[in-house]
Predicted model as a PDB file, atoms N, CA, C, CB and O in Angstrom, pLDDT in the B-factor column:
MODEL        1                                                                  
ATOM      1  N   UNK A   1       0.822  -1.175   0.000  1.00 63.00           N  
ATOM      2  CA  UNK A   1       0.000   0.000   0.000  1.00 63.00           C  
ATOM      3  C   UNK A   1       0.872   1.246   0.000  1.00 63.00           C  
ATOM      4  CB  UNK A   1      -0.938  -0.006   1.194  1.00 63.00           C  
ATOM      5  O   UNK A   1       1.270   1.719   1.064  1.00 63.00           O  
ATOM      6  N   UNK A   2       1.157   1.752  -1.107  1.00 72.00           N  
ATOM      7  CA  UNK A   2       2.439   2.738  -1.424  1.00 72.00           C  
ATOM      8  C   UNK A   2       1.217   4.190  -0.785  1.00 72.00           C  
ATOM      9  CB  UNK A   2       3.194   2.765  -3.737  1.00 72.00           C  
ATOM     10  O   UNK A   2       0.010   4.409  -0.886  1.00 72.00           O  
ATOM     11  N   UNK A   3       2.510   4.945  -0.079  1.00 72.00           N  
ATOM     12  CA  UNK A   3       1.759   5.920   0.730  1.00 72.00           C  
ATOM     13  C   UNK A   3       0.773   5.624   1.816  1.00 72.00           C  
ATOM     14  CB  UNK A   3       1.110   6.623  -0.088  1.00 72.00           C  
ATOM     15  O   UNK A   3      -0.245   6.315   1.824  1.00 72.00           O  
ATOM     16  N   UNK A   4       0.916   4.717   2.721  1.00 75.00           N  
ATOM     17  CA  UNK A   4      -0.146   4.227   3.820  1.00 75.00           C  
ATOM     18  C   UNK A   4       1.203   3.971   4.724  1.00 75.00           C  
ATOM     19  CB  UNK A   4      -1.385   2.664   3.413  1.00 75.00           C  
ATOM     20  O   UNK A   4       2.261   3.456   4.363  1.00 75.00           O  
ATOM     21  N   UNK A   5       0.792   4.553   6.165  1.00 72.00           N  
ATOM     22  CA  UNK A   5       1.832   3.919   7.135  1.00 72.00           C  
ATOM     23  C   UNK A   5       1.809   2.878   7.571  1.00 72.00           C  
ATOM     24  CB  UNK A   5       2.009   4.400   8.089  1.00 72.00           C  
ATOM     25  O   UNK A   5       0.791   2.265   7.249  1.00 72.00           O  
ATOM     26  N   UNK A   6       2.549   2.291   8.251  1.00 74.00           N  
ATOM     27  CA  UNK A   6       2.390   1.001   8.694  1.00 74.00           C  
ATOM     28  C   UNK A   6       3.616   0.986   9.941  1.00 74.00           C  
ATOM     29  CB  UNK A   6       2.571  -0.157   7.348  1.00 74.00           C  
ATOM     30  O   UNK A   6       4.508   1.795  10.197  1.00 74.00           O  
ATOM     31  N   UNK A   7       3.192  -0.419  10.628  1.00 78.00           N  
ATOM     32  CA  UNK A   7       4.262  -0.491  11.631  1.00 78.00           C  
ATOM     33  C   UNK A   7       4.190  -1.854  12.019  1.00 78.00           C  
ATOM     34  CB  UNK A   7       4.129   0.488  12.844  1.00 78.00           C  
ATOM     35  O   UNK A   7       3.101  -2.348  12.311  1.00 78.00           O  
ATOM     36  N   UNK A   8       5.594  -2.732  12.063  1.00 79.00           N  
ATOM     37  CA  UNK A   8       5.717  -4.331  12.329  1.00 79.00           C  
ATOM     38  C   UNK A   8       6.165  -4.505  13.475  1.00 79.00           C  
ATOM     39  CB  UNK A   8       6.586  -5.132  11.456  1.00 79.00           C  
ATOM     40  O   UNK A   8       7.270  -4.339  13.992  1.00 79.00           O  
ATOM     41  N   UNK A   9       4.942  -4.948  13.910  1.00 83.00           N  
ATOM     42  CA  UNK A   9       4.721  -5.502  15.927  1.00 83.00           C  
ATOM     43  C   UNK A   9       5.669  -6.849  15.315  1.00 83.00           C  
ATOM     44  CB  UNK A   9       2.302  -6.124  16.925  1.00 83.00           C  
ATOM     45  O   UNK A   9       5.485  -7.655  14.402  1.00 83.00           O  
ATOM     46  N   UNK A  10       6.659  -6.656  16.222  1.00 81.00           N  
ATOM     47  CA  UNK A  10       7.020  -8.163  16.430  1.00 81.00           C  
ATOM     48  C   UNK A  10       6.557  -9.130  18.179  1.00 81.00           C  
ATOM     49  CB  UNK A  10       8.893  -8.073  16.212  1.00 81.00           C  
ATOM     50  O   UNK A  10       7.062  -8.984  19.292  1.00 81.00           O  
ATOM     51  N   UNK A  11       5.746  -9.803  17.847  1.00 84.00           N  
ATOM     52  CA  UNK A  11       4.986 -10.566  18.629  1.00 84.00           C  
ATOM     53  C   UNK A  11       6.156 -11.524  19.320  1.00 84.00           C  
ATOM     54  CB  UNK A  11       3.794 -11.321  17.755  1.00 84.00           C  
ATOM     55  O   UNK A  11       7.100 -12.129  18.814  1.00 84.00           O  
ATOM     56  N   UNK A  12       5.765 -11.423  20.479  1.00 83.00           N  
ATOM     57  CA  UNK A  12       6.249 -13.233  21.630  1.00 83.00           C  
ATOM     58  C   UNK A  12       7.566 -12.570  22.382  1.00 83.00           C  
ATOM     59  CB  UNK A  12       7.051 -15.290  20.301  1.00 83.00           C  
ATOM     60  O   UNK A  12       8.411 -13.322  22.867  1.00 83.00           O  
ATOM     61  N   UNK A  13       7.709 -11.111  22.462  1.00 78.00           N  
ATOM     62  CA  UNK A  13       8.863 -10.527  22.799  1.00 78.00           C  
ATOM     63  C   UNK A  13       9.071 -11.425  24.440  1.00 78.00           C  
ATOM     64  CB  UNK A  13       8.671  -8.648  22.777  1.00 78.00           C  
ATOM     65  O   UNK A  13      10.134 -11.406  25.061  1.00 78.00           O  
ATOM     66  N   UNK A  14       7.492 -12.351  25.032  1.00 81.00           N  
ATOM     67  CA  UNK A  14       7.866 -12.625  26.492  1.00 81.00           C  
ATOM     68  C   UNK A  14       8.646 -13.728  26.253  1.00 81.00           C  
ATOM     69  CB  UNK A  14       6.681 -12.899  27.567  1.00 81.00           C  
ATOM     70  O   UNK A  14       8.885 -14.330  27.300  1.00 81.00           O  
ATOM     71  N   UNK A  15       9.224 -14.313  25.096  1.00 82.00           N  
ATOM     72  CA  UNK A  15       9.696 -15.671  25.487  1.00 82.00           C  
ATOM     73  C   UNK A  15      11.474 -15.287  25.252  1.00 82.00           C  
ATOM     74  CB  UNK A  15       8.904 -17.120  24.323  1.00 82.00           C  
ATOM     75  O   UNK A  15      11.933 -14.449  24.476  1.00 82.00           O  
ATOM     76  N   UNK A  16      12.218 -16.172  26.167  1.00 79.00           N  
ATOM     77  CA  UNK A  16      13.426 -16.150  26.395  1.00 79.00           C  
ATOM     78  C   UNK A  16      14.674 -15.888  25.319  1.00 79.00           C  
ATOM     79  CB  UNK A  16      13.487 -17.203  26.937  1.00 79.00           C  
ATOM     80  O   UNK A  16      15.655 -15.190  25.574  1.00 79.00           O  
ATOM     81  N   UNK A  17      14.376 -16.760  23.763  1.00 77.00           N  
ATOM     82  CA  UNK A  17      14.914 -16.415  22.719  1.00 77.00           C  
ATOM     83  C   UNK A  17      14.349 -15.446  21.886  1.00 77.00           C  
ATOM     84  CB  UNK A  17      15.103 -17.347  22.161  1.00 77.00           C  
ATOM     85  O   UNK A  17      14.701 -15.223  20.727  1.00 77.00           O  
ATOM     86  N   UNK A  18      13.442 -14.863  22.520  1.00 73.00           N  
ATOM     87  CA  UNK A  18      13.269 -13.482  21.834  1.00 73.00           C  
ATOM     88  C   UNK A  18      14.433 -12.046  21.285  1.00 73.00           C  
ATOM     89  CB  UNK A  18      12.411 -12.955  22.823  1.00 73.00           C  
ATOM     90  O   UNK A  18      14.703 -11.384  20.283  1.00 73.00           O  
ATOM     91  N   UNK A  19      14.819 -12.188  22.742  1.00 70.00           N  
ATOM     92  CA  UNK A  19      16.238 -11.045  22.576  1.00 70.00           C  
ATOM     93  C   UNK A  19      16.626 -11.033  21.482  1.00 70.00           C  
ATOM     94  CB  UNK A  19      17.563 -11.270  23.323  1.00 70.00           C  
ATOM     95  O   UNK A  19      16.118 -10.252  20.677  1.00 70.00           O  
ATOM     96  N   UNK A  20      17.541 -11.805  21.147  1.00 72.00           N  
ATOM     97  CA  UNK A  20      18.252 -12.018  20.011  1.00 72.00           C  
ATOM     98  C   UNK A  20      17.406 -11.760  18.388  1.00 72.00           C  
ATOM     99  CB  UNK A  20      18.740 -13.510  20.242  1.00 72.00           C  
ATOM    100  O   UNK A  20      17.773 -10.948  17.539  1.00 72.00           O  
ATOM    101  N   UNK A  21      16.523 -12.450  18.309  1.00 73.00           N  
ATOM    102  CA  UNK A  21      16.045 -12.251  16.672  1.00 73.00           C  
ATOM    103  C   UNK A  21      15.532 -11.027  17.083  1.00 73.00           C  
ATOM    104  CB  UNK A  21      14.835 -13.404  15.801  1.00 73.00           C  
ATOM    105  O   UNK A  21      15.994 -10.142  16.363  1.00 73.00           O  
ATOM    106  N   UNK A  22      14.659 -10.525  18.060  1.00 64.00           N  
ATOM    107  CA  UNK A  22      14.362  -9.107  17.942  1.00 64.00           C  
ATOM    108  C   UNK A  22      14.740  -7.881  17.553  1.00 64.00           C  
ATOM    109  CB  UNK A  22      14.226  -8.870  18.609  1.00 64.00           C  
ATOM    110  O   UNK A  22      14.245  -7.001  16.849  1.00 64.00           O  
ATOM    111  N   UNK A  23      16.428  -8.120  18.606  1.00 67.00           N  
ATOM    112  CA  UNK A  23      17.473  -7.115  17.830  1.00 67.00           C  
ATOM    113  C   UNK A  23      17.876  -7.399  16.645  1.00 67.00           C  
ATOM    114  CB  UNK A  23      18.672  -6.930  18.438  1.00 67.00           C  
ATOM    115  O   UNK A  23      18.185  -6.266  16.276  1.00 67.00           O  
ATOM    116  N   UNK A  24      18.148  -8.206  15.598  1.00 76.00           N  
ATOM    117  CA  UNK A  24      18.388  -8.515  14.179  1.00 76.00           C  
ATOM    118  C   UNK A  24      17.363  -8.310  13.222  1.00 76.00           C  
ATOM    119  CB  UNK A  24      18.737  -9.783  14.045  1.00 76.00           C  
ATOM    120  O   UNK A  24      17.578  -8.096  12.028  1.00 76.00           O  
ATOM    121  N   UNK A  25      15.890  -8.399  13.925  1.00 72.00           N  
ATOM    122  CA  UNK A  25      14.630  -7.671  12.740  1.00 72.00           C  
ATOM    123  C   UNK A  25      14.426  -6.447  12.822  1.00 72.00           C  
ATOM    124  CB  UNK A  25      13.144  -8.120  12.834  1.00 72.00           C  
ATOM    125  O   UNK A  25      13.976  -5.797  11.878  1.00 72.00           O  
ATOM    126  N   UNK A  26      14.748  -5.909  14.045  1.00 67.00           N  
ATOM    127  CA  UNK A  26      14.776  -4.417  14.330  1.00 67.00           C  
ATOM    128  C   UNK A  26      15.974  -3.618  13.483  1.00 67.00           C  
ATOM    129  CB  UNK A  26      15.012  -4.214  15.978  1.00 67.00           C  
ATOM    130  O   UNK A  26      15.813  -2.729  12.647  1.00 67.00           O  
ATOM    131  N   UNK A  27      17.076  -4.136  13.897  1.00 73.00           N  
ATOM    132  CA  UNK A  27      18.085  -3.965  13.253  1.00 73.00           C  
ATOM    133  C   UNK A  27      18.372  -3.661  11.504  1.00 73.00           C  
ATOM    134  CB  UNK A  27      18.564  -4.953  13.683  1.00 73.00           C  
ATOM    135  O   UNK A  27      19.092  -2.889  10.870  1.00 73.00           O  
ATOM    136  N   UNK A  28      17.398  -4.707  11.171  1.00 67.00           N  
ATOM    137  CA  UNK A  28      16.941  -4.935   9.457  1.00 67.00           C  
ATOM    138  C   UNK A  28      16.207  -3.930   8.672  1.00 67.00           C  
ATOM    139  CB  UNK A  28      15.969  -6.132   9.274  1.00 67.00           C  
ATOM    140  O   UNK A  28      16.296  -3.546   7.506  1.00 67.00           O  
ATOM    141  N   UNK A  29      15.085  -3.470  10.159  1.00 67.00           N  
ATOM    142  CA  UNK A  29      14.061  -2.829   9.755  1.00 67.00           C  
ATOM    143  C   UNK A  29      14.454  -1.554   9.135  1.00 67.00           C  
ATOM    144  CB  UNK A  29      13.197  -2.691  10.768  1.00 67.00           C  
ATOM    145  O   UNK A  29      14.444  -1.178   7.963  1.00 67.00           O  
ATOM    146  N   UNK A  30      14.914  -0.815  10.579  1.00 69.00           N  
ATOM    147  CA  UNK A  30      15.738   0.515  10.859  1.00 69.00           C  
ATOM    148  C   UNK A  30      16.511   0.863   9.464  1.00 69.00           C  
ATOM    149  CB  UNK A  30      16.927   0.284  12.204  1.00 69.00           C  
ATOM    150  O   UNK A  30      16.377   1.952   8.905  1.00 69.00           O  
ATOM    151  N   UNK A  31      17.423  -0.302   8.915  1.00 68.00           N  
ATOM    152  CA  UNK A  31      18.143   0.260   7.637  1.00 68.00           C  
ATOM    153  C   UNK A  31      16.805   0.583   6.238  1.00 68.00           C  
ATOM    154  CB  UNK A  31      19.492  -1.179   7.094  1.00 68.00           C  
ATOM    155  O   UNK A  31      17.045   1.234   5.221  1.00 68.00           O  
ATOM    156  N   UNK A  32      15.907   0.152   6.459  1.00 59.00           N  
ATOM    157  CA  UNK A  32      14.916  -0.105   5.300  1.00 59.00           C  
ATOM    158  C   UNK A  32      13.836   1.438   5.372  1.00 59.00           C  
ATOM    159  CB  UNK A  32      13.904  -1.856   5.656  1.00 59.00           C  
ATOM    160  O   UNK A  32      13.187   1.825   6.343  1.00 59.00           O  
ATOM    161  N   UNK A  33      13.922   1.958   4.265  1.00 50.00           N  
ATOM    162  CA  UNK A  33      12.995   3.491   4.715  1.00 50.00           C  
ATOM    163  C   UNK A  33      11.561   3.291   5.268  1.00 50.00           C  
ATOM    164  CB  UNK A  33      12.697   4.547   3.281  1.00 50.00           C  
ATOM    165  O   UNK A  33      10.727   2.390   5.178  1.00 50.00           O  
ATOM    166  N   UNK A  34      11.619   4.602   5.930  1.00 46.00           N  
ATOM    167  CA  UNK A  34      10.075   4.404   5.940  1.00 46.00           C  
ATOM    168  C   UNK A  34       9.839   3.077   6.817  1.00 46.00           C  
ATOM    169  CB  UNK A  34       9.418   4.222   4.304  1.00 46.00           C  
ATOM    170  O   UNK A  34       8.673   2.700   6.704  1.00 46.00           O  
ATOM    171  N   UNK A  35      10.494   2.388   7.527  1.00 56.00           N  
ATOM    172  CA  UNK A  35      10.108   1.173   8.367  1.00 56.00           C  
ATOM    173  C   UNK A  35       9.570   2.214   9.630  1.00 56.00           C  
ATOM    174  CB  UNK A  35      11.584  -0.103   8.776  1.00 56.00           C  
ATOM    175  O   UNK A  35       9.543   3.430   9.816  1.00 56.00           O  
ATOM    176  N   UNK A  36       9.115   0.837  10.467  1.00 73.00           N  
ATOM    177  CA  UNK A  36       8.405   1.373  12.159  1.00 73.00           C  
ATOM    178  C   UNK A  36       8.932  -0.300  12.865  1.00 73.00           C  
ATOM    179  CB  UNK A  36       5.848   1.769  12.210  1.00 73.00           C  
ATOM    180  O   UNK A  36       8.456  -1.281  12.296  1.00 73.00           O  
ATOM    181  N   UNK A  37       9.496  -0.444  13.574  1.00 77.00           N  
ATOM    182  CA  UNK A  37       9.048  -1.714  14.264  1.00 77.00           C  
ATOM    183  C   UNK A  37       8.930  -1.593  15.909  1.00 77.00           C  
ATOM    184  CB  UNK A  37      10.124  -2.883  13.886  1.00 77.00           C  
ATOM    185  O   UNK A  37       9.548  -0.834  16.657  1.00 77.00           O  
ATOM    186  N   UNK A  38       8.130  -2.394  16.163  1.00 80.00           N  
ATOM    187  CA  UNK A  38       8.245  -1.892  18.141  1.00 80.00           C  
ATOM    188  C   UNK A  38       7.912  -3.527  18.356  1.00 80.00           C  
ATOM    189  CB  UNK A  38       6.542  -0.325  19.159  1.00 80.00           C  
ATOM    190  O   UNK A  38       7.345  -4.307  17.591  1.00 80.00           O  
ATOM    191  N   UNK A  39       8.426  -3.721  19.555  1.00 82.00           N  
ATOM    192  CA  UNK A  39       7.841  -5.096  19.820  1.00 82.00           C  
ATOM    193  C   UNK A  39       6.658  -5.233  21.023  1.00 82.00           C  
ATOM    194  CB  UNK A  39       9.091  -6.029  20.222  1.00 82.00           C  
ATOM    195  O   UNK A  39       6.363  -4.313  21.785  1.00 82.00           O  
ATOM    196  N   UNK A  40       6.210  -6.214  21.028  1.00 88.00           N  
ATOM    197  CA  UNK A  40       5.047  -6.395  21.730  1.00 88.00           C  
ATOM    198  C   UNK A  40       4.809  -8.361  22.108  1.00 88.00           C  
ATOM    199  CB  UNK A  40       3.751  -5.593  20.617  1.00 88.00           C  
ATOM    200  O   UNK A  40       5.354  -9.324  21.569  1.00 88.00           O  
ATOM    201  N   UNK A  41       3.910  -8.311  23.091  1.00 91.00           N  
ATOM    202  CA  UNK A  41       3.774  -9.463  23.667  1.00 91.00           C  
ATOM    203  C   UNK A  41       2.363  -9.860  23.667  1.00 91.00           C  
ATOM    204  CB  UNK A  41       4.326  -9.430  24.909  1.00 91.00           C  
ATOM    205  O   UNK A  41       1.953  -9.714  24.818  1.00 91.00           O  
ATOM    206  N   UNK A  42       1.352 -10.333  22.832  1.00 91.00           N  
ATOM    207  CA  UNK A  42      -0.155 -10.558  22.759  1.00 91.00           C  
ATOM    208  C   UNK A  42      -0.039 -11.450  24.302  1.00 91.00           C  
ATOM    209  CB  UNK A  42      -0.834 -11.552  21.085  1.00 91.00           C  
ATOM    210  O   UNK A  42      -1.069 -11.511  24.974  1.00 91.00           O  
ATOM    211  N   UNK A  43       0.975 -11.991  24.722  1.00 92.00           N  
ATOM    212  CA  UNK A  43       0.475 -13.362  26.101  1.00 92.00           C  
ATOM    213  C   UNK A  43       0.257 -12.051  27.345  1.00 92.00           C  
ATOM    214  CB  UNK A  43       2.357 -15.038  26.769  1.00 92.00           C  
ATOM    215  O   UNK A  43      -0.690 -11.865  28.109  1.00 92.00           O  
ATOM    216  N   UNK A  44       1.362 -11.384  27.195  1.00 93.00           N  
ATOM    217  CA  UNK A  44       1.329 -10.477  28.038  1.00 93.00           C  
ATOM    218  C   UNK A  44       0.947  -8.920  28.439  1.00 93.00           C  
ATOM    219  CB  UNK A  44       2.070 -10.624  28.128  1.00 93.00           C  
ATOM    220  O   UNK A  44       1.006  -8.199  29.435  1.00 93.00           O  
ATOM    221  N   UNK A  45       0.481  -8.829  26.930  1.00 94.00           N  
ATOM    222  CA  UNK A  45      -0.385  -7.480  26.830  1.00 94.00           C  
ATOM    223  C   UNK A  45       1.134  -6.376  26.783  1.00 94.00           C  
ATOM    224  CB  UNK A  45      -1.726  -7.199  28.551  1.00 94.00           C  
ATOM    225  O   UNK A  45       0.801  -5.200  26.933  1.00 94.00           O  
ATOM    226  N   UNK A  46       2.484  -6.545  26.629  1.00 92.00           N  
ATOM    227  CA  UNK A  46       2.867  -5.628  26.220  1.00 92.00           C  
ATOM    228  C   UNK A  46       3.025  -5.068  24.808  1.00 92.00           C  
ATOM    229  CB  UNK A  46       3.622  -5.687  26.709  1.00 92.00           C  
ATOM    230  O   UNK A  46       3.060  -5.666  23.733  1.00 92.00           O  
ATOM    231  N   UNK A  47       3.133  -3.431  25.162  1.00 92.00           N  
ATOM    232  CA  UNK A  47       2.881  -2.891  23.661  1.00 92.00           C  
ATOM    233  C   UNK A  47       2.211  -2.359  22.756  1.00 92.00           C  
ATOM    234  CB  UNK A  47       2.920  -3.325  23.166  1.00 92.00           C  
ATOM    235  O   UNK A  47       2.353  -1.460  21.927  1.00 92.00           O  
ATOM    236  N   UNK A  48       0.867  -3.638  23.307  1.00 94.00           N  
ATOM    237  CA  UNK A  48      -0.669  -3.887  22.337  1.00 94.00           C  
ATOM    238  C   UNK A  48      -0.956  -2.471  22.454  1.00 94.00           C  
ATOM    239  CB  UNK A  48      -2.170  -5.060  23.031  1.00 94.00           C  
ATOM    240  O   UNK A  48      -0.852  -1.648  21.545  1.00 94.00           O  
ATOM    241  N   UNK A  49      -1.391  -2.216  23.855  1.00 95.00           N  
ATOM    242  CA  UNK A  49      -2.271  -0.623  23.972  1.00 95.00           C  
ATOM    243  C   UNK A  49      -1.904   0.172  23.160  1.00 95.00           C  
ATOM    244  CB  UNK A  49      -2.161   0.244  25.226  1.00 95.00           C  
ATOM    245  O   UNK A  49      -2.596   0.507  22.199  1.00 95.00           O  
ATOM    246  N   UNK A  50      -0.574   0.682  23.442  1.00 92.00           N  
ATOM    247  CA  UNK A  50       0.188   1.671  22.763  1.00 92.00           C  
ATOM    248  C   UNK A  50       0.194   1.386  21.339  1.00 92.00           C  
ATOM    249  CB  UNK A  50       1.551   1.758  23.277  1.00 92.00           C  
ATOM    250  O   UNK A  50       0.337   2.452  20.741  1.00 92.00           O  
ATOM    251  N   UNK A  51       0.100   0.386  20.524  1.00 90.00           N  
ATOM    252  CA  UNK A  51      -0.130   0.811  19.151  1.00 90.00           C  
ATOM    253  C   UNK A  51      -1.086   0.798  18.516  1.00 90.00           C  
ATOM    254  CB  UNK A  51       0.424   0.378  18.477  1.00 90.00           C  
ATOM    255  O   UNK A  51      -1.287   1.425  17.476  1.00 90.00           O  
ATOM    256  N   UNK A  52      -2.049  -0.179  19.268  1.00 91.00           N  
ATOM    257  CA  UNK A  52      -3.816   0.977  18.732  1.00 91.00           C  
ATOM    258  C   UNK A  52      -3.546   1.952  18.956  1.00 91.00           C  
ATOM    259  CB  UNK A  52      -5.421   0.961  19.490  1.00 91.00           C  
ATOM    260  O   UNK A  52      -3.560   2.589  17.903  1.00 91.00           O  
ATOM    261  N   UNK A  53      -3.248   2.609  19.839  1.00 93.00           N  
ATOM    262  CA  UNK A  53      -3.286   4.096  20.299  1.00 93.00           C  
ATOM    263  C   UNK A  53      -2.458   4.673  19.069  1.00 93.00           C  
ATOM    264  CB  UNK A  53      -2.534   4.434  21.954  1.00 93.00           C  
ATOM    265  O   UNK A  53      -3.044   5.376  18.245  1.00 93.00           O  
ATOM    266  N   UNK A  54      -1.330   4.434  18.956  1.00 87.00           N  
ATOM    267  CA  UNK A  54      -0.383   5.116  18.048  1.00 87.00           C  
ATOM    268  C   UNK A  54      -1.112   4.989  16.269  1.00 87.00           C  
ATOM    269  CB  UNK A  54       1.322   4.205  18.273  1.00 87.00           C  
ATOM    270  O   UNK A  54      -1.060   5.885  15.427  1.00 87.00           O  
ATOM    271  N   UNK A  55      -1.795   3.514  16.085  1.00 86.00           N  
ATOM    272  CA  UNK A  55      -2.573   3.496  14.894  1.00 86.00           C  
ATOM    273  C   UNK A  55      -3.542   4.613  14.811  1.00 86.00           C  
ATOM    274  CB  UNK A  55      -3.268   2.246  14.778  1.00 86.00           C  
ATOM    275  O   UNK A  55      -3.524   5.518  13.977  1.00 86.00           O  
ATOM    276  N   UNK A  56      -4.614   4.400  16.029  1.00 89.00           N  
ATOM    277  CA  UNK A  56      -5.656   5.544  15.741  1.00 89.00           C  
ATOM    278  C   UNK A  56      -5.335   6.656  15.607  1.00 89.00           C  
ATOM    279  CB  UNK A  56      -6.518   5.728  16.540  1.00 89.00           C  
ATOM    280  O   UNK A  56      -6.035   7.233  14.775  1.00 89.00           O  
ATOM    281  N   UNK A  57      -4.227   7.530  16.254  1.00 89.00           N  
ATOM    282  CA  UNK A  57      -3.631   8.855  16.278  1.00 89.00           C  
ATOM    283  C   UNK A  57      -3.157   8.936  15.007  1.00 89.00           C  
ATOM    284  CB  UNK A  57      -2.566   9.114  17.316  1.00 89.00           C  
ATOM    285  O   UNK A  57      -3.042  10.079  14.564  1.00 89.00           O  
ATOM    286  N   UNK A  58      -2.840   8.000  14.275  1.00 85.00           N  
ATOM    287  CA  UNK A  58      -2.099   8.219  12.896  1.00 85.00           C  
ATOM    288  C   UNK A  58      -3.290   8.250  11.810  1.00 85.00           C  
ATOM    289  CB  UNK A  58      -0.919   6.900  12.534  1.00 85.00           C  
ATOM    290  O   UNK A  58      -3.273   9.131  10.950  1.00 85.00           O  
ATOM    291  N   UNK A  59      -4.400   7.222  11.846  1.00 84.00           N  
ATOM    292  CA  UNK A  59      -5.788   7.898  11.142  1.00 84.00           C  
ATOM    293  C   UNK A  59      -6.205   8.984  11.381  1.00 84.00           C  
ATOM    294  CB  UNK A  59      -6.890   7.331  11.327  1.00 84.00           C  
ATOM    295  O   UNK A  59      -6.176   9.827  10.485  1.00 84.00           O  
ATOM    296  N   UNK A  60      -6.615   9.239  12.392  1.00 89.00           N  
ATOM    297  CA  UNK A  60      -6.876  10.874  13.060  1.00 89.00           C  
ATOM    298  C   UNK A  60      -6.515  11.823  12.474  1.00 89.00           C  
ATOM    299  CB  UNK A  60      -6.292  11.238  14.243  1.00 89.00           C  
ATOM    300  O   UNK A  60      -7.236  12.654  11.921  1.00 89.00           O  
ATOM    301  N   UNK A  61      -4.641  11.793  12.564  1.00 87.00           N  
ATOM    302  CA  UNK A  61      -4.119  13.369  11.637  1.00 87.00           C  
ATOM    303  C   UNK A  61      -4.552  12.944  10.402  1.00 87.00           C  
ATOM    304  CB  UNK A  61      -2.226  13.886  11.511  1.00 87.00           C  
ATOM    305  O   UNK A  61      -5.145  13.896   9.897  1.00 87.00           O  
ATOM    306  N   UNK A  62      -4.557  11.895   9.578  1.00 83.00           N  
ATOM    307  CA  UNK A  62      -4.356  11.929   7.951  1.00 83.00           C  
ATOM    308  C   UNK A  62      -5.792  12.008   7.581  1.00 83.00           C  
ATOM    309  CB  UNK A  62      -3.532  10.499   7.188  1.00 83.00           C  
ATOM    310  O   UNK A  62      -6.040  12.114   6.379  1.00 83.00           O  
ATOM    311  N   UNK A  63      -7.004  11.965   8.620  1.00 82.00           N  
ATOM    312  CA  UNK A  63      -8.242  12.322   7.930  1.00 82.00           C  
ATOM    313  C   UNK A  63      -8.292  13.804   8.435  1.00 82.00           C  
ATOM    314  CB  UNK A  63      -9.619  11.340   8.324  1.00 82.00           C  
ATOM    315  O   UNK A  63      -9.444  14.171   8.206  1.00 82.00           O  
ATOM    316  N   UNK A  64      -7.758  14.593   8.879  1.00 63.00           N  
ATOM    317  CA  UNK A  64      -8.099  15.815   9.152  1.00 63.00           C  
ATOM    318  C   UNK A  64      -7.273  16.731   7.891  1.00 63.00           C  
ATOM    319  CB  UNK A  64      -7.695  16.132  10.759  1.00 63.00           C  
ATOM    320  O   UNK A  64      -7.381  17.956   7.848  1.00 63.00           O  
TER     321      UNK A  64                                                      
ENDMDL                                                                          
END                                                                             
């Protein structure tokens, strides 16, 4: 969707081998334009809030 923002939750940040690939997709992301990545945990509810929140705020400005 050329011109639409976006942002890649990386999911399961609660489990132990997370660390590692997290920093290497983040890492990946960051060089790639226009990326977003944040991580988040659906078992544990981190994250989640904050990027509905950050999604809806980002519809918000672009329909005004």
């Amino acid at each position: 969707f050329p011109g639409r923002p976006y942002r890649a939750l990386l999911n399961k940040i609660d489990l132990p081998e997370a660390a590692g690939s997290a920093g290497a997709i983040a890492g990946l992301a960051k060089s790639l334009a226009k990326s977003s990545v944040k991580s988040v945990s659906a078992k544990t509810g981190v994250g989640i809030a904050e990027s509905f929140v950050e999604l809806a705020q980002t519809i918000r400005r672009r329909q005004l």
